[in-house]
Each structure stands twice: as C-alpha cells, then as structure tokens.
C-alpha positions as CSV (number, residue, x, y, z in Angstrom):
1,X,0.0,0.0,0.0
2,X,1.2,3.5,-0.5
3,X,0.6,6.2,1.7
4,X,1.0,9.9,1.8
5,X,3.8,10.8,4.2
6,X,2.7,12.9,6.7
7,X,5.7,15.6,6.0
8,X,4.5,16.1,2.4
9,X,2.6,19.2,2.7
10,X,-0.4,19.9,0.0
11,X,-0.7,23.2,-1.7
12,X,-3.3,25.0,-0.3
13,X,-5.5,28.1,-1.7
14,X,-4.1,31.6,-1.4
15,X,-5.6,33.2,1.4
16,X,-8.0,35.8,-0.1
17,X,-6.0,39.1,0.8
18,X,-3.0,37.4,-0.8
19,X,-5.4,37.4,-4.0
20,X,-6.8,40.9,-3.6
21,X,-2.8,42.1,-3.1
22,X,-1.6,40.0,-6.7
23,X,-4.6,42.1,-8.0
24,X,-3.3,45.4,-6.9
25,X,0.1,45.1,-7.7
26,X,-1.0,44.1,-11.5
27,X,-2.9,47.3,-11.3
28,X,-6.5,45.7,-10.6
29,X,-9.2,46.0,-8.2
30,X,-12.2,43.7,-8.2
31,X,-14.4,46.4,-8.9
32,X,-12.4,47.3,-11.8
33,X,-12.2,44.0,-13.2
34,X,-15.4,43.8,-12.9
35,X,-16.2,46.8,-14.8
36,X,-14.0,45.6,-17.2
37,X,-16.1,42.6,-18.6
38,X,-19.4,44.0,-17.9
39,X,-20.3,41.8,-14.2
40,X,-21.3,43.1,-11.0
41,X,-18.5,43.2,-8.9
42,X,-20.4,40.8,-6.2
43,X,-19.9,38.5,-9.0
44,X,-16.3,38.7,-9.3
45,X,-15.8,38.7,-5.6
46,X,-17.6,35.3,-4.9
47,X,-14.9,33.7,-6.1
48,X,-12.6,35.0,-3.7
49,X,-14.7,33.2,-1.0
50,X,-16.2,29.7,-2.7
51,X,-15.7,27.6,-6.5
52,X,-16.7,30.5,-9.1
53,X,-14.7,29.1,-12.4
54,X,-15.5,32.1,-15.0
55,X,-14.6,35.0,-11.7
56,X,-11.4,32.6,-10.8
57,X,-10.5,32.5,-14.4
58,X,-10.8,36.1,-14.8
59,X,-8.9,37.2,-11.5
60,X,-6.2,34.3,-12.9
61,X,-5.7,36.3,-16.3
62,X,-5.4,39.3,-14.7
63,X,-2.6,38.1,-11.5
64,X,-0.8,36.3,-14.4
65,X,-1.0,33.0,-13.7
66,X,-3.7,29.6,-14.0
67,X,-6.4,29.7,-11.7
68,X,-5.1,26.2,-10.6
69,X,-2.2,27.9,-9.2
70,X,-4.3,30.4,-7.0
71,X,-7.2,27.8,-6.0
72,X,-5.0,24.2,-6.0
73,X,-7.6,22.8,-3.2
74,X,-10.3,23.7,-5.6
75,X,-9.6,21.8,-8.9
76,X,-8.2,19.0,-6.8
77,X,-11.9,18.7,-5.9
78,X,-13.4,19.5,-8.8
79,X,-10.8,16.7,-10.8
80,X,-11.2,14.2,-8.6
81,X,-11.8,10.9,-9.8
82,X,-12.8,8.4,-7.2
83,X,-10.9,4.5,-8.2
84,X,-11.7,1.2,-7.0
85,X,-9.2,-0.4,-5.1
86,X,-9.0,-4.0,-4.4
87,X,-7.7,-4.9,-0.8
C-alpha cells in the first residue's frame, strides 16, 4: 500500500487578501475588473470566497497565472476521480 507521508505538505488556496494584493500590484481592483467585462463586482468577488470558475479565471488572467495555481484545493476537488481499489 502507498501512503501519503505525513511531512508532504499539500498546496493550499491563497488566502484571499493574498489574492486581492496579486490584483493590486498588477494594477486591478475587483471592482475594476469587474467593470471591465461588464459583471457586478459581487460576482467577481464570490470567487474570492467559494468555486466561481469564470470569476477565478478572470482574477487568474489578470494576476498572471492559471487559476489552478491560485485555487490548487479547488480543482483538486473538482478533478477528482474516485478509483476502485481491491484490498
């Protein structure tokens, strides 16, 4: 049997703050990027809090990198593909 060592750490999310920050320094605010492709900025700003793929894609594009990267714990869930195992 394999099993995950206890010292091998997962990634986690960022923390949401750490999001809003990458944002900034790119020159974006959520209400701004909001603005920018015609949502409401409650809209983009869900998916600073919970699984909003076209708001995580957009915040993503505008950081600079894949929304995987910002939200690992997230498309771990959403890829997850339970297998049979026989004992």
């Amino acid at each position: 049997m394999n099993h995950v060592q206890d010292n091998q750490k997962k990634p986690h999310d960022w923390h949401r703050a750490d999001v809003i920050a990458a944002l900034h320094k790119r020159g974006w605010s959520v209400a701004a990027l909001a603005r920018a492709h015609k949502l409401g900025e409650s809209t983009v700003r869900s998916a600073l809090d919970k699984p909003y793929p076209k708001s995580e894609r957009l915040i993503a594009e505008a950081i600079g990198v894949a929304p995987e990267t910002i939200w690992p714990e997230r498309f771990a869930e959403r890829n997850f593909t339970p297998t049979l195992r026989s004992c």
